[in-house]
C-alpha positions in Angstrom: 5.3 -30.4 -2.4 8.6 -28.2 -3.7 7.1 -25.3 -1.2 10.0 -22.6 -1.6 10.5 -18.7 -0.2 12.2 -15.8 -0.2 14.0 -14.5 3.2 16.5 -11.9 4.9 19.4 -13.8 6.8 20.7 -9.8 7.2 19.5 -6.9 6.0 20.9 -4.6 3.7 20.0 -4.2 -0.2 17.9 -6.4 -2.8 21.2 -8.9 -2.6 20.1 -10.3 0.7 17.0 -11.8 -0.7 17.6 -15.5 -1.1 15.6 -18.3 -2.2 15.4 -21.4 0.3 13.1 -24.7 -0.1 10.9 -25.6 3.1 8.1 -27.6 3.9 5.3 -25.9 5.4 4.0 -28.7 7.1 0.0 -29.4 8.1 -2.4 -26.9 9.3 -3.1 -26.6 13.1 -6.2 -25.7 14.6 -7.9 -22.7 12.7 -4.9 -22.3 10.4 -5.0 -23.0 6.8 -2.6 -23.6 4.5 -2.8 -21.4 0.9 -0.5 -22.0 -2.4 0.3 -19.0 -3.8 -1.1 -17.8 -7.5 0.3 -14.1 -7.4 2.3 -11.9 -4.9 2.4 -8.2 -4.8 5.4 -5.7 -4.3 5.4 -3.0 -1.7 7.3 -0.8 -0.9 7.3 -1.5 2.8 8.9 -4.6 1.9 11.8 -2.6 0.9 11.6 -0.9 4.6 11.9 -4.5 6.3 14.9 -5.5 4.2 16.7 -2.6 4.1 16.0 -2.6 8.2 14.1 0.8 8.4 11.6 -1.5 9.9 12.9 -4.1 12.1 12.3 -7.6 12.0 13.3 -10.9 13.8 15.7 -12.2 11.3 16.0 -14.6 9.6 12.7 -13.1 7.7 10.6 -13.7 5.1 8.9 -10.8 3.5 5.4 -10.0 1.8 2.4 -8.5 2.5 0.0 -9.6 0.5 -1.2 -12.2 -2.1 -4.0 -14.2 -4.2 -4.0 -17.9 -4.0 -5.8 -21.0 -3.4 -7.0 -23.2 0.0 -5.4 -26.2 0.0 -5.5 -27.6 3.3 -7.5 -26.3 6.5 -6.9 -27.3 10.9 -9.5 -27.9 12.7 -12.0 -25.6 13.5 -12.0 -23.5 10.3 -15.5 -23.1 9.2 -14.9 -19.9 6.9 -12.9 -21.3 4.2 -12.6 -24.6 2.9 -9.7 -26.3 0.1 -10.1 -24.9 -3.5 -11.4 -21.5 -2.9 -9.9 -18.3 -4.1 -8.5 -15.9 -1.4 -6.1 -13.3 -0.5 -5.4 -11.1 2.9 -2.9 -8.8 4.1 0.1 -9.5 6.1 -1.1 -9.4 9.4 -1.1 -12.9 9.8 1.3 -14.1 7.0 3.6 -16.1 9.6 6.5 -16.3 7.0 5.7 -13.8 4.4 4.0 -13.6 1.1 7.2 -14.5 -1.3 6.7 -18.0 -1.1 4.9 -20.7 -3.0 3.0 -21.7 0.0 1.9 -19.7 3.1 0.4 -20.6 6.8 -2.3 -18.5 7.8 -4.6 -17.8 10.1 -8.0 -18.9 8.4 -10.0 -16.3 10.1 -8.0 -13.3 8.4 -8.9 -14.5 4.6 -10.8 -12.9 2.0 -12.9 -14.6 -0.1 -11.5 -13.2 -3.9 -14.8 -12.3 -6.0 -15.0 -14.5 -9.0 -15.3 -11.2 -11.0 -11.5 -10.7 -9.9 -8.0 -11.8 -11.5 -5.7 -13.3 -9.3 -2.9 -10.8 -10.4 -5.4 -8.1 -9.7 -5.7 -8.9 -6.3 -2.4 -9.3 -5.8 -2.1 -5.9 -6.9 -4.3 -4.5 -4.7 -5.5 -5.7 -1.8 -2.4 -4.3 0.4 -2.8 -0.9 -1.6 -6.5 -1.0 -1.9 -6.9 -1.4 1.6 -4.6 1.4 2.2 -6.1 3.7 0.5 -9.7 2.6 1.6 -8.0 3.3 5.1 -6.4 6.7 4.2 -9.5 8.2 3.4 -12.0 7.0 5.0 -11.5 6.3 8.9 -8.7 7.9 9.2 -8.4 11.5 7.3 -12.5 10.8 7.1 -12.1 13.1 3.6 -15.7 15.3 3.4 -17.2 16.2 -0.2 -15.8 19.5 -1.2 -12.7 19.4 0.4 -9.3 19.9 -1.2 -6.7 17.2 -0.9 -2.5 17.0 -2.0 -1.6 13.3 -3.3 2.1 12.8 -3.4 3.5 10.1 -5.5 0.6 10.0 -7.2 1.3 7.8 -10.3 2.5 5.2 -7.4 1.0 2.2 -6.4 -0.9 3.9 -3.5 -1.0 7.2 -5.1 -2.6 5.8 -8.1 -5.5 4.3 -6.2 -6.0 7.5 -4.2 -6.4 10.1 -6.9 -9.2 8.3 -8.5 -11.1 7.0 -4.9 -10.8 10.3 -3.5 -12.2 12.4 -6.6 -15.2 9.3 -6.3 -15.6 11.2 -2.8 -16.3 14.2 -4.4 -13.0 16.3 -3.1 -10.8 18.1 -5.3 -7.9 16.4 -6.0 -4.3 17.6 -6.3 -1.7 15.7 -7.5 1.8 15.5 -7.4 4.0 13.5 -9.0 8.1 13.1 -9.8 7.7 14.2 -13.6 5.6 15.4 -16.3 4.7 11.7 -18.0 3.8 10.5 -13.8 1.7 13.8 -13.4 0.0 13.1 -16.5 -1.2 9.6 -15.6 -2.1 11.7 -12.4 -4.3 13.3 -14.5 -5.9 10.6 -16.4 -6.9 9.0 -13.4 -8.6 11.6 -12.3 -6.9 14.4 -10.7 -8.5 17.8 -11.2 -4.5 19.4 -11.1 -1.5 17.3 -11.4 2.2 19.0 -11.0 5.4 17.6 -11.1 7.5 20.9 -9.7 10.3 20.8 -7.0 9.4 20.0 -3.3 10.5 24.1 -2.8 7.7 25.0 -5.0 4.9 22.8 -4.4 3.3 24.6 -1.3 3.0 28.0 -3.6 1.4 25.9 -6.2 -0.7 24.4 -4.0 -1.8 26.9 -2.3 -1.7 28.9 -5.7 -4.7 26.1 -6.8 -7.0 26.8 -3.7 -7.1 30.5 -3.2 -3.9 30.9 -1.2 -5.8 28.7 1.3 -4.0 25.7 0.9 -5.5 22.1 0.9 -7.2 19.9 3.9 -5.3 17.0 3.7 -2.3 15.6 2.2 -1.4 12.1 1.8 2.4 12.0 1.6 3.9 8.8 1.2 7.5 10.2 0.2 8.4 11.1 3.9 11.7 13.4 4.6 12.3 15.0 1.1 8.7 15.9 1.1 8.4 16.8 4.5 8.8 20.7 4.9 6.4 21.4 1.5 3.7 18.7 2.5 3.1 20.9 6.0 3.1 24.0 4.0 0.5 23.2 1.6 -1.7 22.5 4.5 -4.5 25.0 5.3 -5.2 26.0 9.0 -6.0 23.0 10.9 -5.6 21.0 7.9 -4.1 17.3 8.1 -1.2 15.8 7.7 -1.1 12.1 6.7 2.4 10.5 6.5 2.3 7.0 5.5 5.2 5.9 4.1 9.0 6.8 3.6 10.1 6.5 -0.1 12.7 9.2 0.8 13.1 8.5 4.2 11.8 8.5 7.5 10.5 12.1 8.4 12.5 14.0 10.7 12.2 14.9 14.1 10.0 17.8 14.8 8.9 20.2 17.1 4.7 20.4 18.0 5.8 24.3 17.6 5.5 23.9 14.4 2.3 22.8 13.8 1.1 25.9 15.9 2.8 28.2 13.6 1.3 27.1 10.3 -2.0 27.1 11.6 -2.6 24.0 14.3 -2.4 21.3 12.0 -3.2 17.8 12.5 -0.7 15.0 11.7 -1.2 11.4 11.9 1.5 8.7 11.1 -1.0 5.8 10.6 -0.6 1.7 9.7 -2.9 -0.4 8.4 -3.4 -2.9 10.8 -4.6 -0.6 13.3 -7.7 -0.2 11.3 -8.2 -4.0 10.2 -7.2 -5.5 13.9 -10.9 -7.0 14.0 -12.6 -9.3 11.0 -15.1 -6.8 11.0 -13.2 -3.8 10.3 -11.2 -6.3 8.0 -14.1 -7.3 6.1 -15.7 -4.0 5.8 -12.1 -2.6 4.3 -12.9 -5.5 1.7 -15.7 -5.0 1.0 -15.3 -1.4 0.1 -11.9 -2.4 -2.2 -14.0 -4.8 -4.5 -17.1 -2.3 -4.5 -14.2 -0.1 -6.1 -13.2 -2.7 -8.5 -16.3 -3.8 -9.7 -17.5 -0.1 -10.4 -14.6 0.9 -11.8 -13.7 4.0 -9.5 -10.3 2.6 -9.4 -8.3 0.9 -12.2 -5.9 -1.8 -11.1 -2.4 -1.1 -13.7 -0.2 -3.4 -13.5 3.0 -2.2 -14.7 5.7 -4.9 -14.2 5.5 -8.1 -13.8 8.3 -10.7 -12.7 8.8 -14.0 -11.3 9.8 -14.4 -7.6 12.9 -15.7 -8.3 13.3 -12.2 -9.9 12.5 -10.6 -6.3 15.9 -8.6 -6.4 15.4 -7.0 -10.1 12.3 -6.3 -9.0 13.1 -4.4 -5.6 15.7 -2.9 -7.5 13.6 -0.7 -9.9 10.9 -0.3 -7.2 13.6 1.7 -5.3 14.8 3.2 -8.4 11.2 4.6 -9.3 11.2 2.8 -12.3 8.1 1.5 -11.6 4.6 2.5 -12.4 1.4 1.4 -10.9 1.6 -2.2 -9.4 3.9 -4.8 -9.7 3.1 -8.3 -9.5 5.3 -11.6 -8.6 4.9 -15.2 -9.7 5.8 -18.2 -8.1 
């Protein structure tokens, strides 16, 4: 079959990807068995090498990708060989950057035929993110103000234009003028590209001196100190991800003093862990495609056996929008 992946023997930086052949053997009962079309990039994957996140080494990595049935266990009614699917990494036993991945059948999406394989590779983990972000967890009201950090990233460019599509006001920052001003584009009502030390007077500046509801803030501890001061009273804090860093330790003092706010440190999985929250996540990602309330960019592009290069600029922020890999 020539099934081959990437995996960590030791983590560290982009070097310890390496390539290694495997064969990923038959199905078992309610398994199936997918080949790959189109991988995304995220940056937790960068977490899981670098070890922020631990793992069971050795490792593959990958969260999420498009492909194509090609063998099912027993017991799998849901999908059969030849169909188009993708899914998160919940269940990827070995990790996305591989030609071929194990699965289990019940966590697959069925990939509209409306859809591009690269484009669901570029967003189901994001889209599904985002649909997350907003919606059960910050539960973002019309009228209310939000803060979008990295928002020309691959998140933060599918939350400026889902949010405004909720009917909040959306403010966006982003780490330079040219980023700010796809911000814009996309559909942020203000988009700034100041310091970290000046964002909370600009935000607060753009609502009145009130300051916003929510930020999103996937940046982590660079971001950290101005994210909780942009917050209006009993506003929320969502930190999801740590470009910079993992956020520092803090003390629930501090919350009380700038107003009791709210902060949530949320995953994923915790809001997909049944194939109905899964499917409903879904669903509301390719409603979003198909009505154009988010665009899916794909702004780099490079085969898997290019994972390093690829890591490399993603940690770099040379990136923009999505990146996609190919087998």
């Amino acid at each position: 079959m020539g099934a081959w992946r990437i995996v960590i023997r030791a983590t560290g930086g982009p070097e310890v990807l390496e390539r290694e052949d495997f064969d990923p053997g038959a199905p078992g009962p309610g398994q199936a068995l997918v080949r790959t079309t189109a991988i995304g990039l995220n940056f937790i994957d960068t977490y899981y090498r670098s070890g922020l996140y631990q793992t069971r080494l050795p490792a593959g990595l990958g969260n999420e990708f498009a492909g194509v049935v090609e063998a099912v266990g027993s017991g799998v009614t849901g999908v059969k060989p030849g169909q188009r699917v993708t899914t998160t990494a919940a269940t990827i036993a070995n990790g996305a950057y591989a030609t071929h991945v194990m699965i289990d059948a019940s966590r697959l999406l069925h990939v509209p035929d409306n859809v591009s394989d690269e484009v669901v590779a570029a967003s189901t983990l994001k889209g599904l993110t985002t649909w997350m972000l907003l919606e059960p967890c910050a539960k973002v009201k019309p009228g209310q103000s939000v803060l979008i950090l990295a928002a020309a990233g691959g998140v933060g460019s599918f939350l400026v234009p889902w949010a405004k599509s909720l009917g909040v006001t959306v403010i966006a920052h982003a780490g330079s003028e040219a980023k700010a001003e796809r911000a814009k584009r996309a559909g942020a009502d203000h988009a700034l590209s100041c310091p970290f030390d000046d964002l909370a007077q600009q935000a607060r500046d753009l609502t009145g001196g009130r300051g916003v509801d929510v930020v999103f803030d996937g940046i982590g501890a660079a971001s950290w100190t101005a994210s909780l001061d942009s917050l209006a009273k009993r506003g929320l804090m969502v930190t999801y991800g740590n470009a910079s860093g993992p956020v520092p330790p803090f003390a629930p003092l501090e919350l009380s003093r700038r107003g009791s706010l709210f902060v949530t440190r949320p995953t994923l999985f915790n809001y997909i862990e049944t194939p109905e929250e899964l499917a409903e996540g879904a669903r509301r990602l390719f409603q979003a495609i198909a009505d154009e309330t988010i665009t899916v960019e794909i702004g780099q592009r490079y085969k898997l056996a290019d994972v390093a290069e690829a890591h490399r600029a993603l940690e770099a922020r040379l990136t923009v929008g999505s990146t996609v890999l190919f087998p």
